[in-house]
Every structure is written in structure tokens, then in C-alpha cells.
C-alpha positions in Angstrom: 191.2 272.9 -29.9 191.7 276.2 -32.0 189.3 276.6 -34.7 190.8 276.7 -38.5 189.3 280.3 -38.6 191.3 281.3 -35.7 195.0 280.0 -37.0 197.0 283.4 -37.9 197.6 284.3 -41.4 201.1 284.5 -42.3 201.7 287.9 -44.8 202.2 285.8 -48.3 199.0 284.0 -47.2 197.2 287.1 -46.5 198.4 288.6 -50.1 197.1 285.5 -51.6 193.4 286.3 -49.9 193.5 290.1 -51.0 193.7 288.6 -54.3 189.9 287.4 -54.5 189.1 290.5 -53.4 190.4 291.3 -57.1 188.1 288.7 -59.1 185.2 288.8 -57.0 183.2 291.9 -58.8 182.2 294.3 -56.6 177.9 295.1 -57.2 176.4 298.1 -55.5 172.3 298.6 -54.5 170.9 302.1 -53.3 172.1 300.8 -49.5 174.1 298.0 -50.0 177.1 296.9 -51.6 178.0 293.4 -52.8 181.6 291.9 -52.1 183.4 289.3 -51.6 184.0 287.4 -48.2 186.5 288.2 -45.7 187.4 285.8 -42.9 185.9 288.4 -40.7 182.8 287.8 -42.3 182.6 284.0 -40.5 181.2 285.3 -37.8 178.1 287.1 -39.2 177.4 283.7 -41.4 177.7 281.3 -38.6 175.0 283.8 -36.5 173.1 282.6 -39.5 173.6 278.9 -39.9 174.3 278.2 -36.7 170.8 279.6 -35.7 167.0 277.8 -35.3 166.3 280.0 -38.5 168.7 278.1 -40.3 165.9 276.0 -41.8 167.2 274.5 -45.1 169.1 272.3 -44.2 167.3 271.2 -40.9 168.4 272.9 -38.4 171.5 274.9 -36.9 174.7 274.1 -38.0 177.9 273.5 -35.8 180.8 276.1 -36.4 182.7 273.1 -38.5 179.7 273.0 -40.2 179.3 276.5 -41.3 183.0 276.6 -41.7 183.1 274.4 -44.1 180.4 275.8 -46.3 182.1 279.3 -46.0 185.1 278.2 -47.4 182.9 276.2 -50.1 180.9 279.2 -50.8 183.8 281.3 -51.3 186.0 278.8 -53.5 183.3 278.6 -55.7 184.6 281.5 -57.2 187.9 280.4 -58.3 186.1 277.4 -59.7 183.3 278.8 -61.6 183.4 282.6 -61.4 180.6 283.4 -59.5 179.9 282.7 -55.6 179.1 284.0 -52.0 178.9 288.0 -51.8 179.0 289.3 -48.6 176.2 291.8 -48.5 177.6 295.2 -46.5 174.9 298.6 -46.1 176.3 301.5 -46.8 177.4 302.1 -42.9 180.0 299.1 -43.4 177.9 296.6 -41.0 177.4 293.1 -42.8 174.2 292.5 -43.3 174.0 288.9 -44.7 175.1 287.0 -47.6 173.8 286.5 -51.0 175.6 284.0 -53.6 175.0 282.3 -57.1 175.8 278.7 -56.6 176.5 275.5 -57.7 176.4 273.1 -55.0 176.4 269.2 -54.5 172.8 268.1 -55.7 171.9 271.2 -57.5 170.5 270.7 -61.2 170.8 274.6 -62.1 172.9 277.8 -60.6 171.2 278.6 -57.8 170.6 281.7 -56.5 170.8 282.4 -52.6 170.3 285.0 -49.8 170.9 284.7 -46.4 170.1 287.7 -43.7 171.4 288.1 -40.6 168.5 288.3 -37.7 169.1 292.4 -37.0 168.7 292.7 -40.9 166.0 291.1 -41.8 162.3 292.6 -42.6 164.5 295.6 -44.1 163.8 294.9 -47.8 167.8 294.5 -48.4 167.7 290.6 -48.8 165.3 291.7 -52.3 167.7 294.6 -53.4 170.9 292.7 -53.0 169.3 289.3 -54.4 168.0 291.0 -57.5 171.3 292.9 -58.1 173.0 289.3 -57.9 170.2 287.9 -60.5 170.8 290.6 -62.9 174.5 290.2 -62.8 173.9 285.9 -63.3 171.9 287.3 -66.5 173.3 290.1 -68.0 177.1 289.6 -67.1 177.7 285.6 -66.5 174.8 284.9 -69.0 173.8 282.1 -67.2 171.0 279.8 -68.9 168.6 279.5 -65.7 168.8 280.6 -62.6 166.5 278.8 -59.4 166.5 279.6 -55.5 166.2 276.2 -53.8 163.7 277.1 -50.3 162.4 275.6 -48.0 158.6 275.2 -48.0 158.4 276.9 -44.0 160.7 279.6 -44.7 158.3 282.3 -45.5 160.6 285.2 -45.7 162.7 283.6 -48.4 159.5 283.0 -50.1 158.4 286.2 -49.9 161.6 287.6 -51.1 161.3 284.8 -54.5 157.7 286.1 -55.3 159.2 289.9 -55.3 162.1 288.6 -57.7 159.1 287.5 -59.9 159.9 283.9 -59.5 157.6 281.4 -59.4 157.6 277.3 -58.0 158.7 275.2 -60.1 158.3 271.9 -58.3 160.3 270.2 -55.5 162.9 268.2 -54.4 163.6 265.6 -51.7 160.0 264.6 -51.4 159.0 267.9 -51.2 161.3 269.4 -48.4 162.3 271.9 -50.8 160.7 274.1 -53.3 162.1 275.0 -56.7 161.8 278.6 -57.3 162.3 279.8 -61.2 163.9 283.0 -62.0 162.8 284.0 -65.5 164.9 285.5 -67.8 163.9 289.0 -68.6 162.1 289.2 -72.1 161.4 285.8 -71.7 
């Protein structure tokens, strides 16, 4: 069976795609550079999800699976202005994936960061995470921003606490921690 991702895209369709490219704002770090997805960029995410370290939601996901949460991740932006940015260094190579998001279940915009395995421990999951929180302030003036982790996932925590968030509860019987993002001056 041929996977959705891997059915060509006819020339109108393909103009239609280079059109988010458009809306989704392109936000630049020292040694990365935010933008928006490409289908190329399934690839990279499903290494993610589709991975043990894909803790959140419980374990690895199956290619439908991440597939389906691509294209959610990415819509998002025609729906509420704000979504999935692919996160790219400077050399081009796509280093993971960081979004502000509104999913099923969540109570606030959440903000989210996902590394691939080769770019992790690098520091660029805190560079490109705070860029994204400063845009969800400054730009989308959002009224709260939270990053929803799991309690095991040290890294993500780790990357929170250097954001200058702090818990803020849990959810699901404590499966997940609520991490606040304060507004600045606040």
C-alpha cells in the first residue's frame, strides 16, 4: 500500500503548498532558522515519533500515526495562525521541530519542541523554543503560553527550566506536567 506521503504532487497542488510557505513567518536564531514544514520534512519527524524517545504520548508512533499529526501540526496554521516550525541549522540539515499549538485536550497554546536524536544535547531545542516563545508574546500576543511534558522526559524538562518556566501542576493523573511560560514583565 503506498503511503499518502508518497502519492505525487500534481503542479497546481504543489503551487497551493508553496503557498504556506508564504504565511508561515520565517524566525531566525544565531544557528537556526525557523520555517515552515515541507513534506520532505516527514521523514525527520517520524525518526522522532516513531522512536522509544517518543515518550509523550507513550511510546513510538506508527508512520499513519505521525502522519497524521504532521499534517495536523501544519494545518494548524491556516486555522489559527500559528503552528509546527521546522527547525533547520544554518547548514540546511533539519534539526527538529518546534510549534505553538492548540491541540485536542489542551487548556492553553502550548508551546512544543521536538529534536531529532543527532541534534540533541546541542542547545538548539532552547534557542529555537525561545525564539518561538517570544514570537507567541510579542507578535501573536498570546495570553499564556504552557509546554505540556512528560514527567521522564528530562531533556524537555531541562530545556523548560532554561525558558524560565516553571510546573504548574498536571494532567491525566499526573502523566503530564504543566509547564508555565511567564510573560516577560510579568
Amino acid at each position: 500500500m503506498i503511503a499518502p506521503r508518497d502519492i505525487p504532487v500534481t503542479p497546481d497542488a504543489a503551487r497551493t503548498a508553496a503557498a504556506l510557505q508564504q504565511i508561515v513567518p520565517v524566525l531566525r536564531t544565531p544557528r537556526t532558522v525557523l520555517r515552515a514544514p515541507r513534506l520532505g520534512d516527514f521523514e525527520p519527524l517520524q525518526s522522532i515519533l516513531g522512536s522509544a524517545r517518543n515518550l509523550f504520548e507513550g511510546g513510538p508512533s506508527t508512520p499513519e500515526e505521525s502522519w497524521s499529526d504532521f499534517c495536523a501540526m501544519t494545518a494548524i496554521w491556516i486555522l489559527r495562525g500559528h503552528g509546527m516550525w521546522t527547525v533547520e541549522t544554518r547548514a540546511g540539515d533539519v534539526a527538529g521541530f518546534v510549534m505553538i499549538g492548540t491541540e485536542p485536550g489542551d487548556r492553553e497554546h502550548e508551546l512544543g519542541w521536538l529534536m531529532t536524536e543527532a541534534f540533541e544535547g546541542m542547545g538548539l531545542a532552547t534557542e529555537a523554543a525561545k525564539r518561538a516563545r517570544d514570537h507567541a508574546w510579542t507578535t501573536l500576543r498570546l495570553p499564556s503560553l504552557v509546554s505540556y511534558i512528560a514527567p521522564r522526559n528530562a531533556r524537555s524538562e531541562a530545556v523548560a527550566r532554561r525558558l524560565g518556566a516553571t510546573p504548574d501542576g498536571t494532567l491525566y493523573d499526573g502523566q503530564i506536567t504543566i509547564w508555565r511560560h511567564r510573560r516577560p514583565g510579568a
